[in-house]
VEXNURO-75791 format. One record per residue (C-alpha): x, y, z; residue in one letter; residue number from 1. Coordinates in Angstrom, 3 decimals, padded with zeros to 6 digits. Example, Ala and Ser with C-alpha at 12.3 -4.5 7.8 and 13.67 -1.06 7.14 Angstrom:
BEGIN
<rec><xx>012.300</xx><yy>-004.500</yy><zz>007.800</zz><resn>A</resn><resi>1</resi></rec>
<rec><xx>013.670</xx><yy>-001.060</yy><zz>007.140</zz><resn>S</resn><resi>2</resi></rec>
This chain:
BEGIN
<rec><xx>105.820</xx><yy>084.833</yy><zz>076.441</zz><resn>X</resn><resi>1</resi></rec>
<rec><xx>103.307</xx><yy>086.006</yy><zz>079.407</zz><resn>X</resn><resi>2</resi></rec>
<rec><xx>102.824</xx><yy>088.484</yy><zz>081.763</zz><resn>X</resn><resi>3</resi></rec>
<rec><xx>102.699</xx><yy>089.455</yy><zz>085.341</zz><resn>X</resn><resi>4</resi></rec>
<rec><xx>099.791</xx><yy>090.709</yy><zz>086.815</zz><resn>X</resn><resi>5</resi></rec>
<rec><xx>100.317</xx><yy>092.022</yy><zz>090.628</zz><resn>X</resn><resi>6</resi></rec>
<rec><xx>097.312</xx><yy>091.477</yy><zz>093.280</zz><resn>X</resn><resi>7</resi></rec>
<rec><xx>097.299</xx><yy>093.268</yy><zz>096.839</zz><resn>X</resn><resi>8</resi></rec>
<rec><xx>094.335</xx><yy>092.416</yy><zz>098.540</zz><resn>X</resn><resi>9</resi></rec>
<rec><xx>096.098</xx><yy>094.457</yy><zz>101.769</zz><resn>X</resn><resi>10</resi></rec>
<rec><xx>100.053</xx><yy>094.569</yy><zz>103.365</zz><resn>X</resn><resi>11</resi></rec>
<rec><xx>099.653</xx><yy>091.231</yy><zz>104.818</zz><resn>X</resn><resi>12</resi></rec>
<rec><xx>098.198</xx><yy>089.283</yy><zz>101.062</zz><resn>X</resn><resi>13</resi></rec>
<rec><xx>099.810</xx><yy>090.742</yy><zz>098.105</zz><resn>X</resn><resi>14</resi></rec>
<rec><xx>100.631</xx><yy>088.201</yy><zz>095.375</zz><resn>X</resn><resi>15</resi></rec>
<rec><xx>102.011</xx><yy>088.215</yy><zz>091.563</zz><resn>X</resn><resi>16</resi></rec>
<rec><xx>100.078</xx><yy>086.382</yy><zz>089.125</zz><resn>X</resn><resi>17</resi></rec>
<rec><xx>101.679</xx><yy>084.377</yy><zz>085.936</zz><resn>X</resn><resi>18</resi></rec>
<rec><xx>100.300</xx><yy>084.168</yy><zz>083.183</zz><resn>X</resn><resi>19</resi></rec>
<rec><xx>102.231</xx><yy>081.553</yy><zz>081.286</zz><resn>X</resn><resi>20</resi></rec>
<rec><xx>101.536</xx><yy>078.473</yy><zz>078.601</zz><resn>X</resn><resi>21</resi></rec>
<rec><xx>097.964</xx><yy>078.665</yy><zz>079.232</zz><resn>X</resn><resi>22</resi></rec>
<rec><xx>097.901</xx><yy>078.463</yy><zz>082.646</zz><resn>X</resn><resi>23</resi></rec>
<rec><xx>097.905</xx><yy>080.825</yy><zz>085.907</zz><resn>X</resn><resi>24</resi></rec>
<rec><xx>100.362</xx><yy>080.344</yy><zz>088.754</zz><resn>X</resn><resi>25</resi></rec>
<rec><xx>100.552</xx><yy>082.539</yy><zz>091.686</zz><resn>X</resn><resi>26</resi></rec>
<rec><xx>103.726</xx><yy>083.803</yy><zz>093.647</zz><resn>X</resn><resi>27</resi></rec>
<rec><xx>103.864</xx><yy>085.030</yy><zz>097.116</zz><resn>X</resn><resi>28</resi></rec>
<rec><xx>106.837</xx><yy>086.261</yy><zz>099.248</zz><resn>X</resn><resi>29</resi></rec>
<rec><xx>107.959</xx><yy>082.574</yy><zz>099.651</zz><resn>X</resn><resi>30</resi></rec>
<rec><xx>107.753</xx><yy>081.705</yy><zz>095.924</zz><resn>X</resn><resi>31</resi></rec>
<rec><xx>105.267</xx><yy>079.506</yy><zz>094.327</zz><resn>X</resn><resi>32</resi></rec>
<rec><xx>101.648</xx><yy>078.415</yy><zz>095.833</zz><resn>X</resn><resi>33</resi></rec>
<rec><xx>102.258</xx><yy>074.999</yy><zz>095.974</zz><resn>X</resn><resi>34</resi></rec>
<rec><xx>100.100</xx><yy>072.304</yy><zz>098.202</zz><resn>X</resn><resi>35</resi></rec>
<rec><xx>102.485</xx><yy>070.917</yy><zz>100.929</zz><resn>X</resn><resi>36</resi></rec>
<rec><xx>105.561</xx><yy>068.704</yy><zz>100.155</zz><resn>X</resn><resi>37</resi></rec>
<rec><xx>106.105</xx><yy>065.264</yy><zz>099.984</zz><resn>X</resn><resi>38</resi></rec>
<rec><xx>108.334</xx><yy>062.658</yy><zz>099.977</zz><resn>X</resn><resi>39</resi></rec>
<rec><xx>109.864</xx><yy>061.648</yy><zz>096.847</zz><resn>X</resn><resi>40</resi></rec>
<rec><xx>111.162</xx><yy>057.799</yy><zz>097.538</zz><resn>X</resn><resi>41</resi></rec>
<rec><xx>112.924</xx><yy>057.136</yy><zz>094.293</zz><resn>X</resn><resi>42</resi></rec>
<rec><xx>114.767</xx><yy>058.932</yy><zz>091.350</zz><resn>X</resn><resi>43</resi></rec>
<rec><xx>115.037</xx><yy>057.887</yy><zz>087.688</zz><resn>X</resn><resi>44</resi></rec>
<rec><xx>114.974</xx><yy>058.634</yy><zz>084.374</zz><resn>X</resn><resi>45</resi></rec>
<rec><xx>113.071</xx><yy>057.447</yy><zz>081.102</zz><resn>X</resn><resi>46</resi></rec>
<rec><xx>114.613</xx><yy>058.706</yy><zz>077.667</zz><resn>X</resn><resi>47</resi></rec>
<rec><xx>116.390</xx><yy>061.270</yy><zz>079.106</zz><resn>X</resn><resi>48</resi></rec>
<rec><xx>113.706</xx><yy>062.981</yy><zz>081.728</zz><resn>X</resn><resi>49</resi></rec>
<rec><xx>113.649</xx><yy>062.422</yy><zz>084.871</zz><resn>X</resn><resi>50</resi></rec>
<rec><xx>111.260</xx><yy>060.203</yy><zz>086.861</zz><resn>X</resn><resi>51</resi></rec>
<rec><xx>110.165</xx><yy>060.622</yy><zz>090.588</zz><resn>X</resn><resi>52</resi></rec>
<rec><xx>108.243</xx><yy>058.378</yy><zz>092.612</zz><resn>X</resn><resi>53</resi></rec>
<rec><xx>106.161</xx><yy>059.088</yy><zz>095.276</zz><resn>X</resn><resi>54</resi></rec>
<rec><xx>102.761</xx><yy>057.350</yy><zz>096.850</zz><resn>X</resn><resi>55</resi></rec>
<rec><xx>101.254</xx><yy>060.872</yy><zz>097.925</zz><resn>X</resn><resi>56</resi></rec>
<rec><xx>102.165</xx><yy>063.312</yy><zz>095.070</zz><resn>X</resn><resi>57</resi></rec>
<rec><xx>098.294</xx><yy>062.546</yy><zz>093.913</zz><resn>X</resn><resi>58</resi></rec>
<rec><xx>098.754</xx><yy>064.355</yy><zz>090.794</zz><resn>X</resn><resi>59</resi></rec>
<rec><xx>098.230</xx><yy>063.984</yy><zz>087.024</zz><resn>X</resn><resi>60</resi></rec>
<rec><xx>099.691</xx><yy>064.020</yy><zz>083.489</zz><resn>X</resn><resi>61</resi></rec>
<rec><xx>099.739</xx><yy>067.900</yy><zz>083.180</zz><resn>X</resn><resi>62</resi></rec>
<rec><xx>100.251</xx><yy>069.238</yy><zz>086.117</zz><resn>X</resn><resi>63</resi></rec>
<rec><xx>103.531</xx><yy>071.023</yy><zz>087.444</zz><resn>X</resn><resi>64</resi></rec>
<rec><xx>105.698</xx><yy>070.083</yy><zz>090.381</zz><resn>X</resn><resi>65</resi></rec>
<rec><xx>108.043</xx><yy>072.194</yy><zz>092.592</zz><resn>X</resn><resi>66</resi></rec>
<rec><xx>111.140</xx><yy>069.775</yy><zz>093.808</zz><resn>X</resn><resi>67</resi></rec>
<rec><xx>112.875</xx><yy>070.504</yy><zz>096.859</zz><resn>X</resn><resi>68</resi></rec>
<rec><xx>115.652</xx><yy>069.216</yy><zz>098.757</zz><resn>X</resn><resi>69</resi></rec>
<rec><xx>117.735</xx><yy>067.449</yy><zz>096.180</zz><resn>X</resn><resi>70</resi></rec>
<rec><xx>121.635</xx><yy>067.434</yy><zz>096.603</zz><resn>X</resn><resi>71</resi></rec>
<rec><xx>123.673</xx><yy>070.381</yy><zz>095.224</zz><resn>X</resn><resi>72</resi></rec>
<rec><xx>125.244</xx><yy>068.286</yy><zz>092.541</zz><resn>X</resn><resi>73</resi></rec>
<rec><xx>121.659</xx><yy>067.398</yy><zz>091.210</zz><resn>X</resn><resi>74</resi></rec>
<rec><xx>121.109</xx><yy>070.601</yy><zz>090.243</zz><resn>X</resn><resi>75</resi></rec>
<rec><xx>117.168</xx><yy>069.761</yy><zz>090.925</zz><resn>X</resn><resi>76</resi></rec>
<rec><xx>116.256</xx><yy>071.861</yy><zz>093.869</zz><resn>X</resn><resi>77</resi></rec>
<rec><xx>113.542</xx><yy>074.502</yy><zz>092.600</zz><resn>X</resn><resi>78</resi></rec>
<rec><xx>113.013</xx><yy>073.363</yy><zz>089.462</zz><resn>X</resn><resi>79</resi></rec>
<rec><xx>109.856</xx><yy>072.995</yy><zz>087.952</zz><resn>X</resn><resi>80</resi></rec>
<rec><xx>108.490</xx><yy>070.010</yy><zz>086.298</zz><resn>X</resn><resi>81</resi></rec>
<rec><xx>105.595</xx><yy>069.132</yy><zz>084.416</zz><resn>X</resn><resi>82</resi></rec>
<rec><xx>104.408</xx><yy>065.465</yy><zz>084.622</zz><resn>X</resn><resi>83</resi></rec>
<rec><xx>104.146</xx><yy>063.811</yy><zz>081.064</zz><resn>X</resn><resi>84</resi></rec>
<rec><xx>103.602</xx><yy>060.827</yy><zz>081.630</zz><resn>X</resn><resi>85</resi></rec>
<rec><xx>102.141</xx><yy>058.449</yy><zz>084.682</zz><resn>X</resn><resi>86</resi></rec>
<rec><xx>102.492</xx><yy>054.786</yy><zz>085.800</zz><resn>X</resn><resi>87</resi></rec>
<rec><xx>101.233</xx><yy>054.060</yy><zz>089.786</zz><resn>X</resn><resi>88</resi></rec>
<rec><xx>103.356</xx><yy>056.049</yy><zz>091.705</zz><resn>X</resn><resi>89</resi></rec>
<rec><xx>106.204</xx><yy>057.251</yy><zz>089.215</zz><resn>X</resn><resi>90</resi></rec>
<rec><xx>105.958</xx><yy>060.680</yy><zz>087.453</zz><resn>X</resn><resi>91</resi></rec>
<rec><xx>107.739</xx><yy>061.583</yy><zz>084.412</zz><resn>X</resn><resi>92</resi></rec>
<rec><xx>108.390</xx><yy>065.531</yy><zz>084.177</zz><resn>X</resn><resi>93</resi></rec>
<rec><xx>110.398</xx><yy>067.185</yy><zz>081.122</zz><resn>X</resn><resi>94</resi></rec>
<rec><xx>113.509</xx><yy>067.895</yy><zz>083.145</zz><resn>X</resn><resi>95</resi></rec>
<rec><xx>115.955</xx><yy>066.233</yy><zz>080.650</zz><resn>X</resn><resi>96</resi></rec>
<rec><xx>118.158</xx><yy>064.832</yy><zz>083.385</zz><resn>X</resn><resi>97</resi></rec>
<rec><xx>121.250</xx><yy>062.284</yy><zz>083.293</zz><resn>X</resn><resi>98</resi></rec>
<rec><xx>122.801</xx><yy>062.879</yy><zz>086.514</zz><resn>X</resn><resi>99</resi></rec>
<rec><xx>123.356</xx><yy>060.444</yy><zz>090.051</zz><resn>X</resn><resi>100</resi></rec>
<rec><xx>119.895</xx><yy>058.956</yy><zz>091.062</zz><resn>X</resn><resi>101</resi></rec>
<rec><xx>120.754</xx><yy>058.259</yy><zz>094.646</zz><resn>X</resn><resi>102</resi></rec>
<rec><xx>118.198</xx><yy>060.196</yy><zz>097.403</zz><resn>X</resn><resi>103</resi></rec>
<rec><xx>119.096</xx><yy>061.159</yy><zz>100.925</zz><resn>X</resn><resi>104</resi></rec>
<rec><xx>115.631</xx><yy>061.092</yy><zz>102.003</zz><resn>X</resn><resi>105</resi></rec>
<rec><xx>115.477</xx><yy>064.525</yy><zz>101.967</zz><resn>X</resn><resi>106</resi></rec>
<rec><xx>113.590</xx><yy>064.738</yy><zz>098.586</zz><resn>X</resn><resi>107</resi></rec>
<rec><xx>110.311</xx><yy>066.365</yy><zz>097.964</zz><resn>X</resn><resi>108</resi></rec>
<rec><xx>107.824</xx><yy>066.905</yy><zz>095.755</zz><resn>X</resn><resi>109</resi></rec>
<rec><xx>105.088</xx><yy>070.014</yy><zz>095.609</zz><resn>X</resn><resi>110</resi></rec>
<rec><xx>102.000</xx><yy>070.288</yy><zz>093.156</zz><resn>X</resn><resi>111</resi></rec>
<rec><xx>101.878</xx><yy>073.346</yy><zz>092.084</zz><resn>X</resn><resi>112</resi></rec>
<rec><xx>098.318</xx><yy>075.173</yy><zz>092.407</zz><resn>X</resn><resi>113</resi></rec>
<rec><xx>097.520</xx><yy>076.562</yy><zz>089.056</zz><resn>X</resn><resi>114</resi></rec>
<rec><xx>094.849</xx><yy>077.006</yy><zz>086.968</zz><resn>X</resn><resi>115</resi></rec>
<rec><xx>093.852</xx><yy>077.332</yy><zz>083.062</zz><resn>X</resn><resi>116</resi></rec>
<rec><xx>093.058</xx><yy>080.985</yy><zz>081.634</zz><resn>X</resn><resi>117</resi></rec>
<rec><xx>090.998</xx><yy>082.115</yy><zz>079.006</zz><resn>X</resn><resi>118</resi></rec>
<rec><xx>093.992</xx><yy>083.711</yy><zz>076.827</zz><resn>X</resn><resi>119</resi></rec>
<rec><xx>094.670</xx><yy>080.840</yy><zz>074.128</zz><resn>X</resn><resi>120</resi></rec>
<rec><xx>096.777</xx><yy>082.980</yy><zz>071.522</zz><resn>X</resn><resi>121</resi></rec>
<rec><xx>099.650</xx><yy>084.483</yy><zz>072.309</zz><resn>X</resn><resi>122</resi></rec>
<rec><xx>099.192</xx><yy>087.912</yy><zz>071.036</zz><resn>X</resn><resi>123</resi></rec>
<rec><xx>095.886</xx><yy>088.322</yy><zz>072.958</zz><resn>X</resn><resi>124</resi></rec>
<rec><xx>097.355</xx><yy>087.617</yy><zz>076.156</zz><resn>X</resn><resi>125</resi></rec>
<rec><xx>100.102</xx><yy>090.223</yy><zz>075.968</zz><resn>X</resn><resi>126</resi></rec>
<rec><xx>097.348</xx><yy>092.683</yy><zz>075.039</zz><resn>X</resn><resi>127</resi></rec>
<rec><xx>095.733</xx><yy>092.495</yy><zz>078.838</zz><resn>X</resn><resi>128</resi></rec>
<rec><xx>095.215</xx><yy>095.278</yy><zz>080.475</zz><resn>X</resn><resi>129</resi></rec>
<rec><xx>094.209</xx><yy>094.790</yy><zz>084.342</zz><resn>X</resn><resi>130</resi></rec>
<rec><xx>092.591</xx><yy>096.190</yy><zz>087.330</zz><resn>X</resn><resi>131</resi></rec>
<rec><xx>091.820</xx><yy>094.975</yy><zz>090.602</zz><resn>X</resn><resi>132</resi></rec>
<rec><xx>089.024</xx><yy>095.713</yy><zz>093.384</zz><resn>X</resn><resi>133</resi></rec>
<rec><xx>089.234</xx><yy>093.746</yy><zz>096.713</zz><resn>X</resn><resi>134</resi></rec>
<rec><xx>089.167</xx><yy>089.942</yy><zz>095.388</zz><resn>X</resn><resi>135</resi></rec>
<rec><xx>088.630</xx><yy>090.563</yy><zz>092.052</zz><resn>X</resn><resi>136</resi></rec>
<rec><xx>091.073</xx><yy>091.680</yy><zz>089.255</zz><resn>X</resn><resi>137</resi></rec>
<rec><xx>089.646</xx><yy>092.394</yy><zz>085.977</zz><resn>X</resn><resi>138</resi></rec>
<rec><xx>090.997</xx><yy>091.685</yy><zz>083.007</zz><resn>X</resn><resi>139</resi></rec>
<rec><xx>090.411</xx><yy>093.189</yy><zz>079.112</zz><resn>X</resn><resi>140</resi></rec>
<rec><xx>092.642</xx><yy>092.829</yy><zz>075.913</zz><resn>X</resn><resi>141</resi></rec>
<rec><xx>090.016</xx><yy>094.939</yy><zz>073.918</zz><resn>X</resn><resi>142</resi></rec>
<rec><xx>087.282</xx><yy>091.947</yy><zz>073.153</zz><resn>X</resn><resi>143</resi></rec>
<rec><xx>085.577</xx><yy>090.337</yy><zz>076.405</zz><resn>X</resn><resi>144</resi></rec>
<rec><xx>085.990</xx><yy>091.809</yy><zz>079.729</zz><resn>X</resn><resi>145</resi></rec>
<rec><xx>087.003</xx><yy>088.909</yy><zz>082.296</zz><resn>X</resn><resi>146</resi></rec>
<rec><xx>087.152</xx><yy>088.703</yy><zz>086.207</zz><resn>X</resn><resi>147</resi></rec>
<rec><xx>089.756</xx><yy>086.812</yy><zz>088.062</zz><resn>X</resn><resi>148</resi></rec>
<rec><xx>088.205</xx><yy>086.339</yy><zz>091.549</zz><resn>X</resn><resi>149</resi></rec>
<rec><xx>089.801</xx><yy>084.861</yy><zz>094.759</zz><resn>X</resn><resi>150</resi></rec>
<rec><xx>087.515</xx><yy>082.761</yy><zz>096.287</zz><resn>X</resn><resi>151</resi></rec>
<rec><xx>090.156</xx><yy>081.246</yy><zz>098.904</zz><resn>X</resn><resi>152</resi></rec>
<rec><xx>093.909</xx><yy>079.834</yy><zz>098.777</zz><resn>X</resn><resi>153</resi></rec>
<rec><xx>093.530</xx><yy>077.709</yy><zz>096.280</zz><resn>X</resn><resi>154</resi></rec>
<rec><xx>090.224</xx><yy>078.527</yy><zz>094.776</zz><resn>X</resn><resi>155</resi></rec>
<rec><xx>090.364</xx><yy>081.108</yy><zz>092.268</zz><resn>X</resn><resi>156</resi></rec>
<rec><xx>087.813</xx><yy>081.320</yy><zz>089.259</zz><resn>X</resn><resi>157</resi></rec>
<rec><xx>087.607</xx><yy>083.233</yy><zz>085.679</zz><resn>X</resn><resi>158</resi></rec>
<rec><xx>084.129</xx><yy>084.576</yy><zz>084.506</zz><resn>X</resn><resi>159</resi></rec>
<rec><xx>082.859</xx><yy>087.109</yy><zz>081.823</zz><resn>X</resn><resi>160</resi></rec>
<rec><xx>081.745</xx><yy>090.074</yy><zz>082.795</zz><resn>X</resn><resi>161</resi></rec>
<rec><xx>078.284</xx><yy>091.122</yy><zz>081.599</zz><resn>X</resn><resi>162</resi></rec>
<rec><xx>077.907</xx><yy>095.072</yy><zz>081.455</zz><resn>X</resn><resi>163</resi></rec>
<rec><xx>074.820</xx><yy>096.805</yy><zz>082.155</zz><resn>X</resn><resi>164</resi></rec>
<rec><xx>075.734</xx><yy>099.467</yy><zz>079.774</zz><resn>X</resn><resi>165</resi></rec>
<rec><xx>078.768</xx><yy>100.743</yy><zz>077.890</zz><resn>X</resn><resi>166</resi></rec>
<rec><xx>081.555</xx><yy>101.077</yy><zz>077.710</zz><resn>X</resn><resi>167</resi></rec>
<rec><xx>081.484</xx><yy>103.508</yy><zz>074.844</zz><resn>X</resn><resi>168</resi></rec>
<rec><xx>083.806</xx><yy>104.795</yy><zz>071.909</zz><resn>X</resn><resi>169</resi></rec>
<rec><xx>084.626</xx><yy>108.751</yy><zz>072.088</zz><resn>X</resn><resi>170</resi></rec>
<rec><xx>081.472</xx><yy>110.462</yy><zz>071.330</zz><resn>X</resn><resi>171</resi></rec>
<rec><xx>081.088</xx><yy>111.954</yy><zz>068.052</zz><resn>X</resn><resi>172</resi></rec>
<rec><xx>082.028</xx><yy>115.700</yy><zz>068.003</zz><resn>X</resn><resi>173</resi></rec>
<rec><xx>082.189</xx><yy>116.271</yy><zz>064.723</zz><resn>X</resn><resi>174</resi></rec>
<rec><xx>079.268</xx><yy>118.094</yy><zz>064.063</zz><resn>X</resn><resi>175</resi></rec>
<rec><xx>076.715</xx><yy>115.398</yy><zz>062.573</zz><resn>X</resn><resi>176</resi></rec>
<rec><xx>073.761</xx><yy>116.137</yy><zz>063.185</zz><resn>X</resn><resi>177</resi></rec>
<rec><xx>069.958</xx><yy>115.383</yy><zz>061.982</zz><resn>X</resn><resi>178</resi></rec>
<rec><xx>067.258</xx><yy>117.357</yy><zz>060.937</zz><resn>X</resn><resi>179</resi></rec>
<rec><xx>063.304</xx><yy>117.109</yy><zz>061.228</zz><resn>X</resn><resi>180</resi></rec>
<rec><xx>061.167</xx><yy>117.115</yy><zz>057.893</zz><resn>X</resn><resi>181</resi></rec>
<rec><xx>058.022</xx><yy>117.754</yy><zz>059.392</zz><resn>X</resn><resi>182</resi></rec>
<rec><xx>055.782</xx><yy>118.341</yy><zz>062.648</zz><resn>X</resn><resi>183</resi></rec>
<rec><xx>053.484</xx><yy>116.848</yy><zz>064.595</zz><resn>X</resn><resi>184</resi></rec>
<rec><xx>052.498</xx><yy>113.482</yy><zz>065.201</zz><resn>X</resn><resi>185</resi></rec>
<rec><xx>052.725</xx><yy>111.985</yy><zz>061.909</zz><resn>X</resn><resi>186</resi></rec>
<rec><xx>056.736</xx><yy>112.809</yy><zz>060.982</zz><resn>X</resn><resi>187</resi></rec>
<rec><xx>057.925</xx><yy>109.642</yy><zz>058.841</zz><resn>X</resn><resi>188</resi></rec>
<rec><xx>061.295</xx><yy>111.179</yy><zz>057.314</zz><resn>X</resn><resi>189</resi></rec>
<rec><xx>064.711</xx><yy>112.194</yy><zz>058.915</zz><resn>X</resn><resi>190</resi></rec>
<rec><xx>067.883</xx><yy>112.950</yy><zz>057.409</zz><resn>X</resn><resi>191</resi></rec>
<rec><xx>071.188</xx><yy>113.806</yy><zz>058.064</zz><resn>X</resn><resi>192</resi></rec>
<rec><xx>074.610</xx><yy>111.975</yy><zz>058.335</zz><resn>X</resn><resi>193</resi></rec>
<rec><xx>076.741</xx><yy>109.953</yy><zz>060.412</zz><resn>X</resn><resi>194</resi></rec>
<rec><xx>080.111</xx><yy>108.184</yy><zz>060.227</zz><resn>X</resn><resi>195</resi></rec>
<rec><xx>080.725</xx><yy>104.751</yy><zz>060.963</zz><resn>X</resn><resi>196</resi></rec>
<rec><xx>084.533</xx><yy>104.294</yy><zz>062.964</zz><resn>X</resn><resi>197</resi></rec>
<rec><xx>086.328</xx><yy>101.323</yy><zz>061.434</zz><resn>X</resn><resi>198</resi></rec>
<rec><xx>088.854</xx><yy>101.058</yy><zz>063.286</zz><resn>X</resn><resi>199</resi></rec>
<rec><xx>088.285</xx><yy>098.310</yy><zz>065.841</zz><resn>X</resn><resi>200</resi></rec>
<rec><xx>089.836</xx><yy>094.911</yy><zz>065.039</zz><resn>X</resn><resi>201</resi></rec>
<rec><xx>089.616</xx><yy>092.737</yy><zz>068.381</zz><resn>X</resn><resi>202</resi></rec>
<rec><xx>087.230</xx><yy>090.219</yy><zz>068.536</zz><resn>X</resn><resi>203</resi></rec>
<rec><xx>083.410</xx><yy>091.545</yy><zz>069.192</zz><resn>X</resn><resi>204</resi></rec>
<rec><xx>082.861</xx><yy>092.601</yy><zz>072.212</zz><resn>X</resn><resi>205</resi></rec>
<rec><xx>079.538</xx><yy>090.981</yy><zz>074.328</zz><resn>X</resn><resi>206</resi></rec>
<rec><xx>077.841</xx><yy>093.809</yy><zz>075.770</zz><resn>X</resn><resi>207</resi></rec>
């Protein structure tokens, strides 16, 4: 499971940001940020997944690829890939794929611009809450707060955010309050007493 988190710098940039299977991907009105195309120059498959080659894909066991412009019957057009395995030029993605292997030259390839986030376990990551401020979208699931901040097109960075002061729990209005055993300059005792709220269980916060 994930999440969506939306991002409008202004009309003109407004993305949606995915939060999926540890990583971040990022959707405009044309779909996925990918980097541009290329050509994929042969088609294959190895146990069952399908294999691509291409001498310009540049990318590595892990990353995801967008393919484009693959035959009806393929079924491939759109789909998204991630490579498992590497030799040279010819990517293995987990498509499981038995289908005709013959290219039109119209076949190609995207890397996908994404990047890892800081939300390992499930459960935390469907706790974030979110809000943005120009280039920056902050992020909090009741532990750490985080920044997401767009630094360009394909250059966006996570960081903890260190608070000067706060934030708070609901101030105590329950009437505790302390009194004063003596006066002067020399008072050593107070008493009174106070509560202590147990009911926080996310991971301590660093403030």
């Amino acid at each position: 499971k994930g999440i969506l988190v939306p991002f409008e710098f202004n009309k003109e940039q407004a993305l949606m940001l995915e939060f999926n299977d540890g990583k971040v991907r990022f959707h405009d009105d044309e779909g996925l940020l990918t980097y541009d195309p290329v050509s994929v120059t042969a088609l294959g498959t190895s146990g069952g997944y399908l294999q691509i080659t291409s001498a310009t894909l540049g990318a590595s066991v892990g990353g995801s690829v967008e393919l484009a412009g693959f035959s009806d019957v393929s079924g491939l057009s759109y789909l998204v890939g991630v490579i498992t395995a590497k030799v040279g030029n010819v990517y293995t993605l987990n498509l499981a794929y038995s289908g005709s292997t013959t290219l039109t030259g119209t076949e190609t390839a995207s890397l996908i611009y994404e990047i890892a986030h800081p939300y390992t376990i499930e459960s935390d990551l469907l706790k974030v809450r979110y809000a943005q401020l120009v280039d920056l979208v902050y992020l909090w699931n009741g532990g750490r707060i985080r920044s997401l901040c767009r630094y360009g097109v394909y250059d966006w960075r996570f960081a903890e955010v260190k608070t000067l002061d706060g934030p708070f729990m609901p101030e105590d209005d329950t009437g505790t309050t302390f009194s004063v055993s003596a006066t002067g300059n020399a008072a050593t005792t107070s008493t009174g007493t106070a509560s202590a709220d147990t009911t926080y269980a996310g991971s301590s916060p660093n403030y």
